[in-house]
N, C-alpha and C positions, 0 to 999 in steps of 0.2 A: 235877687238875693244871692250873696255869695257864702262862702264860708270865711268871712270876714267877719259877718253877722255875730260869730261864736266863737272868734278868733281874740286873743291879746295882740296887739298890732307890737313887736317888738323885735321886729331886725329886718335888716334891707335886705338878706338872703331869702331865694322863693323858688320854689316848686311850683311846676303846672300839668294840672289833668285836664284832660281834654275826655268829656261825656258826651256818648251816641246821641245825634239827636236828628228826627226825619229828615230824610232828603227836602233841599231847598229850604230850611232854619238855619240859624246862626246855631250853631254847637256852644254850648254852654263849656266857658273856659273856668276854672278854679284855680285861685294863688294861694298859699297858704304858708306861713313861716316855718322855717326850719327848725330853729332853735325851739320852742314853744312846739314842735308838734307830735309829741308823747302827750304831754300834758294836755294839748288841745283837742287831742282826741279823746281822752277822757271826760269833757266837758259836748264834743259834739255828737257822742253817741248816745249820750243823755239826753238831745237835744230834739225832739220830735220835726223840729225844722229841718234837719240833715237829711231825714230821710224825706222830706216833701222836695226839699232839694234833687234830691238823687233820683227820685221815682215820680216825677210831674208828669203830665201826659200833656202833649198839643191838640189831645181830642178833648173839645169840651161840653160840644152841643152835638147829641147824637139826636137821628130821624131813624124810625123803624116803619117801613115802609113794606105793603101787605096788599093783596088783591081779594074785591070782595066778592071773587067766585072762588077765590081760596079757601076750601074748610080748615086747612091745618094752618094757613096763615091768619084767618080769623080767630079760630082758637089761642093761636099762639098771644093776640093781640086781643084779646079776652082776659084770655091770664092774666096778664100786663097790666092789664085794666083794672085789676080787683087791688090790686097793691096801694099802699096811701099815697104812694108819690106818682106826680102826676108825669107823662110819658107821651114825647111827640109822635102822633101817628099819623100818617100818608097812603090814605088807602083809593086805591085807584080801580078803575071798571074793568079793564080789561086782565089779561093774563101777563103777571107782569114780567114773563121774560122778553117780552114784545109789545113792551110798552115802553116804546121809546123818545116818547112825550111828554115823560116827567119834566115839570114846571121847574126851567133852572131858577128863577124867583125864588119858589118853594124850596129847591134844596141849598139855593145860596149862602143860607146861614146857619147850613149846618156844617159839622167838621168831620162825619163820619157817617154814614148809611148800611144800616143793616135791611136786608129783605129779610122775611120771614113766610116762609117759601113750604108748598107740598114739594116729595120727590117721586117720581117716578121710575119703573126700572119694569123690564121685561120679565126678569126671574123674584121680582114682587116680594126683596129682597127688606126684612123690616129694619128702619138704618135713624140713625139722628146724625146728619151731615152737614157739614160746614165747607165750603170753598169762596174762592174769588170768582167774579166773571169775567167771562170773553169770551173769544175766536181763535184759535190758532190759525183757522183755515176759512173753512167755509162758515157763512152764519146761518147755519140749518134752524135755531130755534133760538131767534133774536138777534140783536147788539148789530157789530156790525164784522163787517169779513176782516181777518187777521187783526184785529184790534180787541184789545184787554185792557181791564178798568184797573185803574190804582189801588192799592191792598195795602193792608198793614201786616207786614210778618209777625210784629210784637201781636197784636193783636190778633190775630189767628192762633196764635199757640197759646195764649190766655181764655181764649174762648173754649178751646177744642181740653182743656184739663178741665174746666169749668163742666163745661159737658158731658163728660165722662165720670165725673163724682155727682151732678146731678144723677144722670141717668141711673147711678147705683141706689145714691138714697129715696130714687120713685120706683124703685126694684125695675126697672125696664130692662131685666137682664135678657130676653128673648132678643134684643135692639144691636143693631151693629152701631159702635158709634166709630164713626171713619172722617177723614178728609177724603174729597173728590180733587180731581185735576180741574185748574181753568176751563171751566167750559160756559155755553151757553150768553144769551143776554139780559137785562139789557147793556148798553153802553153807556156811560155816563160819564160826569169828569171828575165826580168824586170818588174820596176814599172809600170803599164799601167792602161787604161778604155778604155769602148768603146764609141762612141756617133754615135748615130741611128736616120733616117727618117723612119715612118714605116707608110703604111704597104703593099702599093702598088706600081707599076710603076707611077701611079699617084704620089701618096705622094713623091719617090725617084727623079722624077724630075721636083718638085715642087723648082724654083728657090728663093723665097722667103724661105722656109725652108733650103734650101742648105745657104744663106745667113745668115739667123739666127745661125745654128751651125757652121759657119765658124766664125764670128762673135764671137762668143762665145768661138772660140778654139782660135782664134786670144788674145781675153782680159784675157785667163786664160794665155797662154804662154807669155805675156808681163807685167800679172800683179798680178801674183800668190804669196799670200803673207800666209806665217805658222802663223794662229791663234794660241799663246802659253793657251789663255783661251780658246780654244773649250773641249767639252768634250768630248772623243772619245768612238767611240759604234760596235762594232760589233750585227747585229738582225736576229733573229728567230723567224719565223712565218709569216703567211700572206701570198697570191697570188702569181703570177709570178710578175704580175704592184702590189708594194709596196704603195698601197693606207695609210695606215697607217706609212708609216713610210717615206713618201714625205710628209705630212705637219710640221713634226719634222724635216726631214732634210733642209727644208726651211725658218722655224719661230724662229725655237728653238738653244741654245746653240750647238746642240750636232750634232760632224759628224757624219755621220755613211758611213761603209766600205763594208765590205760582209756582203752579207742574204744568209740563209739558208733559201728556203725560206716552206710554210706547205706539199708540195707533198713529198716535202726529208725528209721520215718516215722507221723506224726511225731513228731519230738525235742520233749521236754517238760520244764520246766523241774525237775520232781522226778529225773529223769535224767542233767542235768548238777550237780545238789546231790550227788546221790548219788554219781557221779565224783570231787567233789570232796573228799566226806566220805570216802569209800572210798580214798583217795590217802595213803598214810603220812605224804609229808611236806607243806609248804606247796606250794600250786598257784599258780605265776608266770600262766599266761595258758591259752587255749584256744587247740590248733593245728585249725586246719580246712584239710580236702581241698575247697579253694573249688568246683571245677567238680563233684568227686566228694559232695557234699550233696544235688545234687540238683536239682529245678526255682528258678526265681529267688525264689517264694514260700518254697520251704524253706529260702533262705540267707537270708531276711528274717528267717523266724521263727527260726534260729538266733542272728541277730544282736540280734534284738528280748528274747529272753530272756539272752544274756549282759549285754545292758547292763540288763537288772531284777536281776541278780542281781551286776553290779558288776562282773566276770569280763573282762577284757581279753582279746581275741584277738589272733591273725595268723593269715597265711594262709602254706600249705606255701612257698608261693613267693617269701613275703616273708623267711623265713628260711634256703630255699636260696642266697637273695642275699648273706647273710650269711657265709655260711662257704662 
């Protein structure tokens, strides 16, 4: 469907926009006349099509995929459960960050994989968390070493606002709700995130919180739409909980996809390719946690390797300016 569809066809003069569309898709190209287009937009903003136009998604068949010594990923696929429409589930025996024998049959015909995951944390930290997976480095718990699974930035920053107005209307205000840095496994060759209750048996079967993120996997998988103006960010620097770069992925224009985040020292240029390669859609620039990188050697060498590799940055604070 073009905007031909709603267009008067009447002069050989043409304009063309070019819309974001995932890495490895053809980008959806639009002509549209000149003369005729005051008037034609009057007619396409009426048009319930322009905007299916503008905001289609290439994910159409999501799997939500859950372990069943998981309490809080049972629960979460529980909730799921109770809803009238019915919801592909994948639930597998063992612990699935080390389960790396998921049935590529099974995921073959899916376009997108969510896990639905307990979290854990040593300071037992009560959190509703969303990240991608992987390795920067070593694979202490799953996937495989220096390897990370493909991610959607649009789709991460639609989740992660989702999540956070859930979490309000099940009053879960005691809950951090955060992005995490790439971590963890398994590996896989789909597109995928994880979304987490963290950080204890408490928190994992806390029914209200299992509600919230099913809730939330429920409206992304029925209502996931490709922002063609976001701006997309792969980031470095900062914490494991992405303090800095959860109020940009929540306020601000800009998605962001994988973090590297300051303990993964140091940053190596196979690390931000692989970011980039691993990023569904086109990568706009690199956000960096300027002060959270590290010593002034490590923001050197971050910067020394973005400009070998052509990769634009800003820093968190240049773009909190912004919005």
């Amino acid at each position: 469907m073009t905007l031909n569809h709603f267009l008067p066809a009447s002069s050989s003069s043409f304009v063309s926009f070019a819309i974001r569309s995932p890495r490895g898709t053809p980008s959806k190209r639009i002509t549209t006349p000149i003369i005729s287009l005051i008037i034609s937009f009057m007619i396409i903003f009426n048009n319930p099509g322009f905007y299916t136009l503008f905001m289609s998604s290439n994910y159409k068949k999501f799997l939500i995929v859950a372990s069943k010594k998981d309490k809080a990923g049972i629960n979460i696929t529980t909730a799921l459960s109770q809803h009238k429409r019915k919801y592909n589930f994948y639930l597998v025996e063992k612990d699935i960050l080390h389960e790396e024998n998921l049935s590529k049959r099974k995921l073959a015909s899916y376009d997108f994989i969510i896990f639905a995951s307990k979290h854990k944390s040593e300071k037992q930290r009560k959190t509703l968390s969303i990240h991608a997976p992987g390795n920067w480095a070593d694979a202490l718990y799953g996937g495989k070493q220096g390897k990370i699974c493909k991610t959607s930035a649009l789709f991460l920053k639609q989740t992660f606002d989702k999540l956070n107005k859930n979490a309000k209307d099940y009053n879960l205000n005691d809950y951090e709700v955060t992005m995490e840095c790439t971590h963890h496994g398994p590996f896989i060759d789909k597109p995928c995130m994880f979304i987490e209750i963290g950080s204890t048996e408490k928190e994992w079967k806390d029914r209200n919180a299992a509600f919230a993120v099913a809730r939330t996997i429920k409206e992304m998988i029925e209502g996931f739409k490709e922002n063609p103006y976001n701006q997309v960010a792969i980031a470095i620097g900062g914490p494991h909980y992405c303090q800095s770069f959860n109020k940009i992925q929540l306020n601000s224009n800009v998605a962001i996809s994988h973090v590297i985040p300051n303990y993964i020292n140091p940053v190596s240029g196979e690390m931000i390719k692989e970011a980039l390669e691993k990023t569904e859609e086109e990568v706009d620039f690199a956000l960096l946690d300027w002060k959270g990188i590290g010593k002034a050697k490590d923001r050197k060498l971050v910067k020394e390797l973005l400009d070998d590799l052509y990769v634009r940055y800003k820093r968190t604070s240049e773009v909190n300016k912004e919005y």
